[in-house]
PLY file of the C-alpha trace (Angstrom):
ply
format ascii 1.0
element vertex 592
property float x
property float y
property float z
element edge 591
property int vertex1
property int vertex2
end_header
123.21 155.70 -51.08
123.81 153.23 -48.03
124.26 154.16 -44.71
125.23 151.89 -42.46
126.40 151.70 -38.44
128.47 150.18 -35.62
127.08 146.36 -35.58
125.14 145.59 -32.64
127.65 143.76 -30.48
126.32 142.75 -27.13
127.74 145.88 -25.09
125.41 148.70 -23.57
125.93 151.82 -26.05
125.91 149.77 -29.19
122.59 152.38 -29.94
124.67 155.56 -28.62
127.04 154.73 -30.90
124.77 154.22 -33.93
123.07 157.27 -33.12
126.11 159.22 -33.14
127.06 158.05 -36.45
124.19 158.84 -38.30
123.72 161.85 -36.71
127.54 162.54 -37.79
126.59 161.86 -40.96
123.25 164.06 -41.66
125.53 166.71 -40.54
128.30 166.15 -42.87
126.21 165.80 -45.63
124.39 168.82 -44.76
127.61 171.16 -44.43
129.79 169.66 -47.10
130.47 172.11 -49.71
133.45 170.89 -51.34
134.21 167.36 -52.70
136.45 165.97 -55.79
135.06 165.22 -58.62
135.14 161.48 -60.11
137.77 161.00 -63.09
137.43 160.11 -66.46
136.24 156.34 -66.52
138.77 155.94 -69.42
142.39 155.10 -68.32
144.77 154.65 -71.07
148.57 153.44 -70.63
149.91 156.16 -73.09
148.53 159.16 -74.31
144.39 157.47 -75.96
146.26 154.36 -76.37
145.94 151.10 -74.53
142.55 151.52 -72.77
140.11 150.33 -70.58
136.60 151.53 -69.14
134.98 150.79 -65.91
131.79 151.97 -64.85
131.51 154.98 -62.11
130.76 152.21 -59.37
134.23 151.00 -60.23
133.05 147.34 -61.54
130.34 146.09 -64.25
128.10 143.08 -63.22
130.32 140.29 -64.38
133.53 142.07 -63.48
135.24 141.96 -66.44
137.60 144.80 -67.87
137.01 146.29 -70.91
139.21 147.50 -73.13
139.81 148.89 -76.45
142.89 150.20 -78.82
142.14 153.81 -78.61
139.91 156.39 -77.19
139.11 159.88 -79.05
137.26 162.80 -77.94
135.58 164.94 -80.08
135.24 168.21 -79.89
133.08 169.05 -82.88
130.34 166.70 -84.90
133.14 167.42 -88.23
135.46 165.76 -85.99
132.93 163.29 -85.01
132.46 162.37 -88.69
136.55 162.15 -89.41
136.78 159.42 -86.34
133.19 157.49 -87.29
134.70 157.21 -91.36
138.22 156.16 -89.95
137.56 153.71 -87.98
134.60 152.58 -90.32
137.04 152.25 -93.16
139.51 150.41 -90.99
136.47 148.33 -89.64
137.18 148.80 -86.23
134.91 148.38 -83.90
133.22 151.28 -81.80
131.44 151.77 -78.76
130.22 155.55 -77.27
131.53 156.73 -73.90
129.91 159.42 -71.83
131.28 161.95 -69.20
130.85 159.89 -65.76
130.04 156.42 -67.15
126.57 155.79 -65.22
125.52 152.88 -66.71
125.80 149.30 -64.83
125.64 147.01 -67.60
128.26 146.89 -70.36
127.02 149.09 -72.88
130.30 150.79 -72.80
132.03 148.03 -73.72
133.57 147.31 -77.19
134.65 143.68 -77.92
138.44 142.78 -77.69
141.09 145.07 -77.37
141.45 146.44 -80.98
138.22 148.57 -80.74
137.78 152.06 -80.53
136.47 154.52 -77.27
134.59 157.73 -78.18
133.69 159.57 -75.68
131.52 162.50 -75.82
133.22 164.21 -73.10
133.60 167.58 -75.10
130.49 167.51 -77.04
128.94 169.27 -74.10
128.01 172.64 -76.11
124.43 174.20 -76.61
124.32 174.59 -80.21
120.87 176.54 -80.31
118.17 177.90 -77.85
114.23 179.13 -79.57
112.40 180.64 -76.72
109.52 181.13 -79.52
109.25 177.38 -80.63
110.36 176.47 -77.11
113.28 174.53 -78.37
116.41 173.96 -77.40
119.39 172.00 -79.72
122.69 170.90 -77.59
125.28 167.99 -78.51
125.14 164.74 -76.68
128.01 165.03 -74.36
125.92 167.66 -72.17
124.90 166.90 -69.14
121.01 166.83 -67.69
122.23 169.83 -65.56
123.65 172.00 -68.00
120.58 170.99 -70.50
118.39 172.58 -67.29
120.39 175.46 -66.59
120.41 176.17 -70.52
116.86 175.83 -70.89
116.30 178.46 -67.86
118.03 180.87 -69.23
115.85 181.03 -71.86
112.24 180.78 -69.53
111.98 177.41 -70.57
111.93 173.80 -69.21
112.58 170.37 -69.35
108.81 168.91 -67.51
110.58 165.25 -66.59
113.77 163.63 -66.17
115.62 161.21 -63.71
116.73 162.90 -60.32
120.73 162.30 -60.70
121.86 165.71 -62.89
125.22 163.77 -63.92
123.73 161.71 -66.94
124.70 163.24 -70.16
121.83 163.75 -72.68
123.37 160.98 -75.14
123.29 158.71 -72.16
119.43 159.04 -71.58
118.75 158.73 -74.99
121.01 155.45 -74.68
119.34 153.71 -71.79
115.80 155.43 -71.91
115.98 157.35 -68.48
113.25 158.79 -67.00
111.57 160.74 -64.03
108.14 160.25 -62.53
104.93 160.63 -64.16
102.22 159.79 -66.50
100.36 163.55 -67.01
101.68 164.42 -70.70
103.66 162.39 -72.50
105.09 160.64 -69.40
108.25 161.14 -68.22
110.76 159.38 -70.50
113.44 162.47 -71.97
113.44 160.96 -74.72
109.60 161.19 -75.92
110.42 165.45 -75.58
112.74 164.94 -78.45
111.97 166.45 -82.05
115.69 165.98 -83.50
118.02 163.40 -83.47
121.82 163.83 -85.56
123.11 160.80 -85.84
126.68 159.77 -87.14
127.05 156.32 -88.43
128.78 154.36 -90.63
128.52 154.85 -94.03
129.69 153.43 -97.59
132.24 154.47 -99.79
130.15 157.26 -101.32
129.28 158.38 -98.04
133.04 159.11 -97.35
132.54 156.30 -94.80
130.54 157.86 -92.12
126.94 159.43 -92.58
125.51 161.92 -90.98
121.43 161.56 -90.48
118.67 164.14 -89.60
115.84 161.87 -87.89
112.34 163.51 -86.86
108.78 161.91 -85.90
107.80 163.13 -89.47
110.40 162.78 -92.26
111.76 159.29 -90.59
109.33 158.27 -87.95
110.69 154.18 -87.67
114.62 155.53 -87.84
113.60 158.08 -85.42
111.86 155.68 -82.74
114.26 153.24 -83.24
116.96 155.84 -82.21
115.25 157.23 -79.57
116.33 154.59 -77.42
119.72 153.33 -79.35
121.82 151.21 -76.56
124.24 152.50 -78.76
124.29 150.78 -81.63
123.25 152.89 -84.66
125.93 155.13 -84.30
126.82 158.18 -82.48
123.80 160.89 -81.23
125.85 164.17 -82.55
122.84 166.77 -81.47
119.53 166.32 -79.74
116.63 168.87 -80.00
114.14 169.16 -77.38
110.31 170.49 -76.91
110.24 172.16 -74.01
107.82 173.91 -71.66
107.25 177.35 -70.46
109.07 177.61 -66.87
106.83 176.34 -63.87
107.23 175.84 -60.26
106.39 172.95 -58.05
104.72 172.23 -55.12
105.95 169.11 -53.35
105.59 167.99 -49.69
106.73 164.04 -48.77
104.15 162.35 -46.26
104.99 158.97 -44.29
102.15 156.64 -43.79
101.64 152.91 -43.06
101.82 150.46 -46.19
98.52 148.59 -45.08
96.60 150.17 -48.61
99.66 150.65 -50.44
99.03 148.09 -53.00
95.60 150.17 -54.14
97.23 153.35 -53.82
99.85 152.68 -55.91
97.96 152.13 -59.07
96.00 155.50 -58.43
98.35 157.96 -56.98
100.34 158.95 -60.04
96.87 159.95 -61.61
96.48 162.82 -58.66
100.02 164.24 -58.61
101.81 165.19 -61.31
105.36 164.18 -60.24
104.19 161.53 -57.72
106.68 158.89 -56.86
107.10 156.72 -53.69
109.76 155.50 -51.28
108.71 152.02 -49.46
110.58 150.83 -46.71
109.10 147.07 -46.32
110.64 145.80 -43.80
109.20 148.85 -41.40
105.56 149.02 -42.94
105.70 152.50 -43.98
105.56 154.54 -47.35
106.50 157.95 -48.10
104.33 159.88 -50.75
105.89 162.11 -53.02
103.09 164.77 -53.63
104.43 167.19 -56.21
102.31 168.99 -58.52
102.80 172.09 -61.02
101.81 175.85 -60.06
102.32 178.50 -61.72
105.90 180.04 -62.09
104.65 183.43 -60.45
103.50 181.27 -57.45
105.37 182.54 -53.96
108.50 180.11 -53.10
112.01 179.88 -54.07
112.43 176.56 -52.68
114.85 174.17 -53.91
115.84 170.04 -53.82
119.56 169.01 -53.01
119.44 165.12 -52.38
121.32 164.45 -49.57
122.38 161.32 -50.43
123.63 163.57 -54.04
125.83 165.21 -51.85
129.40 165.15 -50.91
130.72 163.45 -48.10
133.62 162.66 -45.82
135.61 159.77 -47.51
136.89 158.77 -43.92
133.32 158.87 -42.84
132.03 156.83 -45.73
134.68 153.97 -45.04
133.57 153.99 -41.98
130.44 153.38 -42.58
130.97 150.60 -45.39
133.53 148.91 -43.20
130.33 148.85 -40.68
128.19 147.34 -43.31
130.76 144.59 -44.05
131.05 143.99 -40.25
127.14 143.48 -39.81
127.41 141.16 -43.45
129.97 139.04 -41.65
128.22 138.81 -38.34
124.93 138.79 -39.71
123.65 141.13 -37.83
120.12 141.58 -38.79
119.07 143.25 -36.10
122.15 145.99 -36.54
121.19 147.05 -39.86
117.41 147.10 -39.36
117.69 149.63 -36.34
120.08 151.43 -38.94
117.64 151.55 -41.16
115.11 152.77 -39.28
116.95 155.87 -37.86
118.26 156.50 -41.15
114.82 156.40 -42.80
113.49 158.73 -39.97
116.46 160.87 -40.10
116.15 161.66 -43.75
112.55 161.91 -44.21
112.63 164.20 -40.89
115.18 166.45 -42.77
112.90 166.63 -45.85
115.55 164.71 -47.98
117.44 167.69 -48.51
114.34 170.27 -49.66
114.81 174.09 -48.56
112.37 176.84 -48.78
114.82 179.27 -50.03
118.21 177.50 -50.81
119.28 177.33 -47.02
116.60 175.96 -45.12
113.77 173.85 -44.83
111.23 175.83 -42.65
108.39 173.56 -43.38
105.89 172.15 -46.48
104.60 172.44 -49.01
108.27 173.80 -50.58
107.96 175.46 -53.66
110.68 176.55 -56.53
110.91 176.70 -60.17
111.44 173.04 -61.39
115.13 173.58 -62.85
115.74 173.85 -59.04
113.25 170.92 -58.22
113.50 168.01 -60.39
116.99 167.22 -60.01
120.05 167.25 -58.25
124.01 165.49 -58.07
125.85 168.42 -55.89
128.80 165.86 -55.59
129.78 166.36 -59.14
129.85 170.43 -58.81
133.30 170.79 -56.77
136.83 171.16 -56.87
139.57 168.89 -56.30
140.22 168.52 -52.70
142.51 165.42 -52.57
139.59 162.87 -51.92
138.91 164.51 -48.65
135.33 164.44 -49.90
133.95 162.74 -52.90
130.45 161.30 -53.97
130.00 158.32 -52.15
130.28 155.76 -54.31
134.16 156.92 -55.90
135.92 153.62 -56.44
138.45 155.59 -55.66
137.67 155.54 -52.13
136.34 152.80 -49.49
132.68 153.97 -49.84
129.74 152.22 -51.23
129.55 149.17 -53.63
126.39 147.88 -54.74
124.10 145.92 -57.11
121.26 148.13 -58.52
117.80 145.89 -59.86
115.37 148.20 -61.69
112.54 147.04 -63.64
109.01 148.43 -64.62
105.58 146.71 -63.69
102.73 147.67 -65.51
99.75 149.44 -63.91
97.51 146.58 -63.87
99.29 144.15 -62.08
100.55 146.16 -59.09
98.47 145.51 -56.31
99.10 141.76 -57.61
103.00 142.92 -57.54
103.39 144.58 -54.25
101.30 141.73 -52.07
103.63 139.36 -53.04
106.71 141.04 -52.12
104.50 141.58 -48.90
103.78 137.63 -48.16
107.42 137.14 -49.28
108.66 139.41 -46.07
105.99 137.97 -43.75
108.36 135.19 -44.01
111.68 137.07 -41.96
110.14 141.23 -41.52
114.27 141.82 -41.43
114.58 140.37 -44.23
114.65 143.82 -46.97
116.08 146.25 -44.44
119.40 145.73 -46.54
117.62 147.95 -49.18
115.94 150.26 -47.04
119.85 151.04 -45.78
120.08 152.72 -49.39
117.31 154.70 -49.29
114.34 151.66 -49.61
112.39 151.12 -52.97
112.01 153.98 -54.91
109.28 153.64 -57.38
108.59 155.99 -60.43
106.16 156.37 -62.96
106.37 156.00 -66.65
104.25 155.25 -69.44
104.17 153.94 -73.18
106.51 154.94 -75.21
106.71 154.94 -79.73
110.39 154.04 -78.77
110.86 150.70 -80.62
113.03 150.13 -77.04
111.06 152.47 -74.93
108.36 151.32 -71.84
105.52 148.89 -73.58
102.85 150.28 -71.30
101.91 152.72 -68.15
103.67 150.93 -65.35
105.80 151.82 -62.04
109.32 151.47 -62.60
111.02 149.69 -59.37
114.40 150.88 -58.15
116.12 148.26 -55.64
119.39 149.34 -53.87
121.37 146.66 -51.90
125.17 146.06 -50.94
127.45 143.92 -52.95
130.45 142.30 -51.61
133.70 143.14 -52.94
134.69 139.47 -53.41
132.23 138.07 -55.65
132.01 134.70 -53.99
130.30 136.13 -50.57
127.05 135.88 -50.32
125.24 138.48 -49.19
122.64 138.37 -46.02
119.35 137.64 -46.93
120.19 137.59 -50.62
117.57 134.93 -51.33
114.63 137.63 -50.77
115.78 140.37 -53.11
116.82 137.47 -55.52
113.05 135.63 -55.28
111.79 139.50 -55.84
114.46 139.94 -58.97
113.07 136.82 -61.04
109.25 137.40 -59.71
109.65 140.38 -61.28
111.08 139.44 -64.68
109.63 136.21 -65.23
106.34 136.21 -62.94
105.08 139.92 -64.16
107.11 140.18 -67.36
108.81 143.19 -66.24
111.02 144.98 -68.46
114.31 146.43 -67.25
116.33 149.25 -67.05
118.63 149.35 -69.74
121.62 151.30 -67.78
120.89 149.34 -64.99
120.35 145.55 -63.36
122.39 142.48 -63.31
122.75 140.04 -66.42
119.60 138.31 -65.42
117.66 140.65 -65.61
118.22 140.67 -69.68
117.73 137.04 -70.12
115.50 136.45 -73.56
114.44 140.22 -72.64
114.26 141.47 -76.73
110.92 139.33 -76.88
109.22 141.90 -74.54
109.06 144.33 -77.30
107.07 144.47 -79.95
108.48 146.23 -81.88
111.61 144.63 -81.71
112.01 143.59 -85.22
111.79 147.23 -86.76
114.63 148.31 -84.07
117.08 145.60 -85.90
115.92 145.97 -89.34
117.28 149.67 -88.33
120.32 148.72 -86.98
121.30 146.25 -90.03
120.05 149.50 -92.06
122.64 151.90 -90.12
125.59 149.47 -89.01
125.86 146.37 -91.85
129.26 145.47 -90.61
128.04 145.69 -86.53
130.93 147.93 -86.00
129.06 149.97 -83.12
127.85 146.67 -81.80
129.36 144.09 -79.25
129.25 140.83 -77.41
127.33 142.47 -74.77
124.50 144.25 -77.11
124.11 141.40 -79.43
123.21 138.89 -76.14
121.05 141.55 -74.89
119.15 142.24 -78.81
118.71 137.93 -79.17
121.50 138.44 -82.18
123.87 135.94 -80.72
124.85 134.25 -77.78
123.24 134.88 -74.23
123.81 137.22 -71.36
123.94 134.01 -68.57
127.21 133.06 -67.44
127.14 129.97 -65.54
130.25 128.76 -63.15
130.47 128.36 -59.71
128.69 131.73 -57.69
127.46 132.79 -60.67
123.75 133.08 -58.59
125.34 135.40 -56.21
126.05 138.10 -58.69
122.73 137.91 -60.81
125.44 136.34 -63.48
122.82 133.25 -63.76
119.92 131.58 -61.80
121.03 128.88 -59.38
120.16 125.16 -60.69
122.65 123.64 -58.67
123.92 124.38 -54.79
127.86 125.25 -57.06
126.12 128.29 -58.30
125.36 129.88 -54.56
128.01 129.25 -51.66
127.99 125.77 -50.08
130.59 126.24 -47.98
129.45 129.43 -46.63
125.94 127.68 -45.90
124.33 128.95 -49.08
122.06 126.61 -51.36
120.15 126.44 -54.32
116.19 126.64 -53.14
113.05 127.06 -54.20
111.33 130.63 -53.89
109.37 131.17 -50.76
106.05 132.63 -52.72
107.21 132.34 -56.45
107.80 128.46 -56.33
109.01 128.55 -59.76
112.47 130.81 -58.37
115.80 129.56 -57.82
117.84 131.21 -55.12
120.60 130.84 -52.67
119.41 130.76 -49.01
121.32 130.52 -45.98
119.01 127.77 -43.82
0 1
1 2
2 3
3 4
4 5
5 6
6 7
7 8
8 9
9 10
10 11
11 12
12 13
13 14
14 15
15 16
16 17
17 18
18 19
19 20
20 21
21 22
22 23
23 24
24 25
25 26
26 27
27 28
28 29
29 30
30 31
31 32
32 33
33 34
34 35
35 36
36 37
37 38
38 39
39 40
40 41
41 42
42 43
43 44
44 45
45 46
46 47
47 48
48 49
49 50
50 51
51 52
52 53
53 54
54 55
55 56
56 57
57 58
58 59
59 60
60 61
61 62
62 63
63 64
64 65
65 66
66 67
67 68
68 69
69 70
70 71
71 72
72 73
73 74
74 75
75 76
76 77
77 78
78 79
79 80
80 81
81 82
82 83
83 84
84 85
85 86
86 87
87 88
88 89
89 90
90 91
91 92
92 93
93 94
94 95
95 96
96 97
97 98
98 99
99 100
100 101
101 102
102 103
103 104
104 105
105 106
106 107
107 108
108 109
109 110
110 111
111 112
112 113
113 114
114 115
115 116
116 117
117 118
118 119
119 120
120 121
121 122
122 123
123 124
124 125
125 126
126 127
127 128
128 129
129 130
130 131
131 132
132 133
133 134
134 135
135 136
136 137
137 138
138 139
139 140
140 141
141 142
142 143
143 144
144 145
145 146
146 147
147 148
148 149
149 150
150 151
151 152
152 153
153 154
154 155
155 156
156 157
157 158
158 159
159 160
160 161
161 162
162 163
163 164
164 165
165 166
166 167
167 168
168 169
169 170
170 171
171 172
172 173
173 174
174 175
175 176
176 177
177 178
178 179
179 180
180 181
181 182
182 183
183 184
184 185
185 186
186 187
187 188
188 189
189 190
190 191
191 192
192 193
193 194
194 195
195 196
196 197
197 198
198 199
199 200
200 201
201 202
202 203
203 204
204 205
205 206
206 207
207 208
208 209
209 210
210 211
211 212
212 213
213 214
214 215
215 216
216 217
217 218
218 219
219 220
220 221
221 222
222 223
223 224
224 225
225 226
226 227
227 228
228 229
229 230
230 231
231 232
232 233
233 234
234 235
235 236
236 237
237 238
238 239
239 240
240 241
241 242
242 243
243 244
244 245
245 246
246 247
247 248
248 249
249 250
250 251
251 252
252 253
253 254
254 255
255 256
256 257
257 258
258 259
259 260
260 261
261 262
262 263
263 264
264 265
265 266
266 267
267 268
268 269
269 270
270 271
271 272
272 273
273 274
274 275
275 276
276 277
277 278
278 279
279 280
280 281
281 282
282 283
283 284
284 285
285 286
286 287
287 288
288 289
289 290
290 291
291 292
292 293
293 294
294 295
295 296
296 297
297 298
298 299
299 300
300 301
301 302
302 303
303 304
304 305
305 306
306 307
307 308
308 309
309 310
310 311
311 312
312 313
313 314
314 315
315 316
316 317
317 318
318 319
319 320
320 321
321 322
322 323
323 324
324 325
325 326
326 327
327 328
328 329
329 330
330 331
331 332
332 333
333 334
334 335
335 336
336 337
337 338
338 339
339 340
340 341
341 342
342 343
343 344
344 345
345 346
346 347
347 348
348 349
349 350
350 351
351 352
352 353
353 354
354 355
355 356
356 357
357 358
358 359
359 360
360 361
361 362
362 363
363 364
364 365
365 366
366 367
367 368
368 369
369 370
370 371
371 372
372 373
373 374
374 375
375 376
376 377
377 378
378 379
379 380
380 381
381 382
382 383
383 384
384 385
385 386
386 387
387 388
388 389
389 390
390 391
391 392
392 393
393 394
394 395
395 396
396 397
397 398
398 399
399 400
400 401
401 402
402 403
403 404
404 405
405 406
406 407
407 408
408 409
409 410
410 411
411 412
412 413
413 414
414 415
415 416
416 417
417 418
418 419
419 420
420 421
421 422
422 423
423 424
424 425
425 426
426 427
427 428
428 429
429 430
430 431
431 432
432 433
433 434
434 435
435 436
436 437
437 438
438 439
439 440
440 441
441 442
442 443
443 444
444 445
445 446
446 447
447 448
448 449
449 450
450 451
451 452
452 453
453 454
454 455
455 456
456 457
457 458
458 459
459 460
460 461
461 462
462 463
463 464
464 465
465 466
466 467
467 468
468 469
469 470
470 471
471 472
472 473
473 474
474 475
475 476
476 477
477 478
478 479
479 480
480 481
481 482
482 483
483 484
484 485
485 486
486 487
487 488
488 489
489 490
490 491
491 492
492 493
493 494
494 495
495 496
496 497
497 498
498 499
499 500
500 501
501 502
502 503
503 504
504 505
505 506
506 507
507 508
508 509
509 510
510 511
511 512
512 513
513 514
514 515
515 516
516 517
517 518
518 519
519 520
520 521
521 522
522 523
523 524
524 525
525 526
526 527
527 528
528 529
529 530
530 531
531 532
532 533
533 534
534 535
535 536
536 537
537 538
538 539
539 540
540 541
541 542
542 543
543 544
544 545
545 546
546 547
547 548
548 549
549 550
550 551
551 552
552 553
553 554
554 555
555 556
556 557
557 558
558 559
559 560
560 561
561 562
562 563
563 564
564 565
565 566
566 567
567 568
568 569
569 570
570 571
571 572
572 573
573 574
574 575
575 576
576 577
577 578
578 579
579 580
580 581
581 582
582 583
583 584
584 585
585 586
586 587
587 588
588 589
589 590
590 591
């Protein structure tokens, strides 16, 4: 989430006035109750005809629109099965939708505008809880907080997931989401899954949809394979998950200096359980997440609602993104690293949005059960109030708008990893408090995965926040940094990427990372002969056909391609196609 301030013009209470701001903010954010909830991210001109998708940020990467014939929302896996064999007979094309649309890329997106939406908006039922085998079966279109509430109410619980509750349990399956940690079997959701029901297109026999069973045992390749789909074996009907006994957590957040960061980071996640880290760069400091497991009869009912989860003013949030723009324009460095600063000081000093019992935070280590620990997304559990308040990031309001780069480093080249993006900022020390604005570099991590599509190896996963201009030809200030850390990443360390996240460049050639590649498409071709769940977008990213670069004039600006020529950056606007400052072998478009 960004937060951003007055710029600094030259008058005396250009701090008062930043102060106040922020200070404004913290409050609202802690005292907001009420907010509207984000609409369906399928619009159709009549009834679930004539339809297009966007993401929940309002845009994909490339900006295009998508759109497709129909949309349908099942209510039942029977009436899952009736839409998969209609449209398979028709061969239409078909592309899954979930709830809020979280995804970045275009995994959404089916190709033309005969195709077919289904979204799984109304699969959100738990079809079975076993407190005995610690199981619990719900459809796809359920959301990671209902799968934690469900699981509760039963003494059970999910050990790991990501922190944002408003991802639907087909959508993590999707895009492989994940928490923090490597105790267990690491904290990918989808290596707790036993069960996967699948609906996919089938033959003539088949009544043209099929309905699969996969499990680690009867169908081990089909079940790794769709244990990290992108969506294009079908449609996940039902999910069944091992879960634990309930537990409570133990976490307290400490701020130090970054000077040993790059040998910490390869150790820490062995000595905390849910260990993560936020750096902030720019200001030489880390904060350590140490989190760890007790046991669930352990004094505390402490719980974690992520401030920047929370509702907030939409007047207040234009404000501050008009700010933002206003420091872009001017660039003002100096505005938005003092903003950073107090915001980073502000939040950490308020514990992030941790209570001791539910109210307030009274002081660490807090400790609560982990369904009231391991995740949060209060901005999605309200009532309409006319866009007084929303989550930040509505399109529907002037709030944020931003680019999201998230890719995973293995273990053993992290310290290598980290002191390069640490000579890089030697270079300008202003030069990444643009990211520490939306919260700094959060850093989680995961391990290997028997998901054909899953992590290749124990590695910290990198999460970089950072604003994006709502005209895609301005550049952004100091967008050559985060761009020479973007293709270090991916091409230096071999990274692999998010797949619900990142810009198209981050995808480039990115199927040969995987070893096990080749069984994932000998799957697909096994489950989908005619493609129908697949689309321009998924065949670019799986090296079927074509390639996810797009190169015209700008392109660099939007991650759409990787500057050769000064066309591809801003010119006019002083903005040229350079070498990387410590990665030679980088392209990227710096202002002089």
């Amino acid at each position: 989430m960004a937060y951003s301030y007055y710029p600094s013009y030259p008058y005396q209470n250009a701090a008062f006035w930043r102060t106040l701001v922020v200070l404004y903010c913290i409050f609202t954010l802690v005292h907001t109750t009420f907010s509207t909830p984000p609409e369906d991210p399928v619009k159709c001109v009549s009834g679930n005809t004539d339809c297009i998708i966007t993401s929940a940020y309002g845009a994909f990467p490339d900006r295009s629109i998508c759109r497709a014939a129909n949309v349908a929302y099942p209510t039942t896996e029977a009436e899952l099965v009736s839409i998969v064999a209609a449209a398979t007979k028709a061969s239409q094309k078909m592309r899954v939708t979930t709830r809020y649309s979280h995804s970045i890329p275009k995994l959404a997106c089916a190709d033309g505008d005969g195709g077919l939406f289904i979204s799984t908006k109304f699969l959100n039922h738990t079809v079975r809880a076993d407190p005995m085998a610690m199981t619990l079966t719900v459809e796809s279109g359920v959301t990671l907080r209902q799968l934690i509430a469900e699981a509760a109410k039963v003494g059970l619980a999910l050990p790991y997931a990501p922190y944002w509750w408003g991802v639907t349990v087909g959508g993590m399956m999707g895009t492989g989401a994940h928490g923090s940690s490597l105790f267990g079997k690491g904290s990918a959701v989808h290596d707790y899954v036993t069960e996967i029901r699948m609906v996919s297109p089938g033959l003539v026999n088949d009544g043209f949809a099929k309905v699969r069973v996969l499990t680690e045992i009867t169908t081990p390749e089909e079940f790794n394979a769709a244990k990290v789909s992108l969506g294009v074996l079908g449609v996940i009907s039902q999910v069944t998950f091992q879960l634990q006994p309930m537990f409570k957590r133990s976490l307290k957040f400490v701020m130090r200096n970054d000077l040993d960061f790059d040998d910490q980071a390869a150790t820490f996640g062995r000595k905390h359980e849910f260990a993560d880290f936020v750096w902030l760069p720019s200001q030489g400091k880390v904060v350590y997440r140490m989190d760890d497991r007790v046991a669930v009869n352990t004094l505390g009912d402490g719980s974690y609602d992520f401030l920047p989860f929370r509702s907030q003013p939409s007047a207040v949030v234009a404000t501050i993104r008009t700010s933002e723009e206003t420091e872009e324009t001017l660039r003002d460095a100096n505005g938005k690293c003092a903003a950073a600063t107090l915001i980073s000081a502000t939040l950490f000093g308020t514990s992030y949005g941790l209570t001791n019992n539910g109210l307030v935070f009274t002081g660490y280590p807090v400790i609560g059960s982990q369904n009231r620990m391991m995740s949060s997304g209060s901005c999605l559990d309200s009532l309409e109030d006319g866009l007084i308040t929303g989550c930040a990031w509505d399109p529907r309001i002037k709030g944020e708008f931003y680019h999201q780069t998230a890719f995973s480093i293995p273990l053993t080249q992290i310290k290598s990893f980290i002191n390069d993006i640490k000579s890089l900022i030697k270079f300008d020390s202003r030069s990444l408090c643009g990211i520490e604005l939306y919260y700094g570099i959060l850093m989680r991590y995961v391990t290997s995965s028997p998901a054909y599509l899953g992590k290749e190896t124990d590695a910290l996963d990198f999460d970089l926040t950072y604003y994006r201009a709502k005209d895609p030809l301005t550049p952004r200030l100091y967008e050559d940094f985060i761009e020479e850390i973007e293709q270090m990443a991916f091409f230096k360390y071999n990274a692999l990427p998010h797949w619900g996240k990142n810009r198209n460049i981050a995808f480039d050639g990115v199927i040969k990372k995987y070893k096990n590649a080749d069984a994932f498409l000998r799957v697909r071709e096994s489950y989908d002969p005619k493609s129908l769940f697949s689309s321009e977008w998924t065949n670019q990213i799986l090296g079927i056909k074509g390639n996810v670069m797009i190169v015209k004039d700008g392109c660099a600006l939007e991650g759409l391609c990787i500057c050769s020529e000064d066309a591809h950056c801003a010119p006019t606007k002083g903005y040229f196609c350079r070498p990387g400052k410590v990665y030679k072998e980088a392209r990227v478009c710096a202002h002089p």
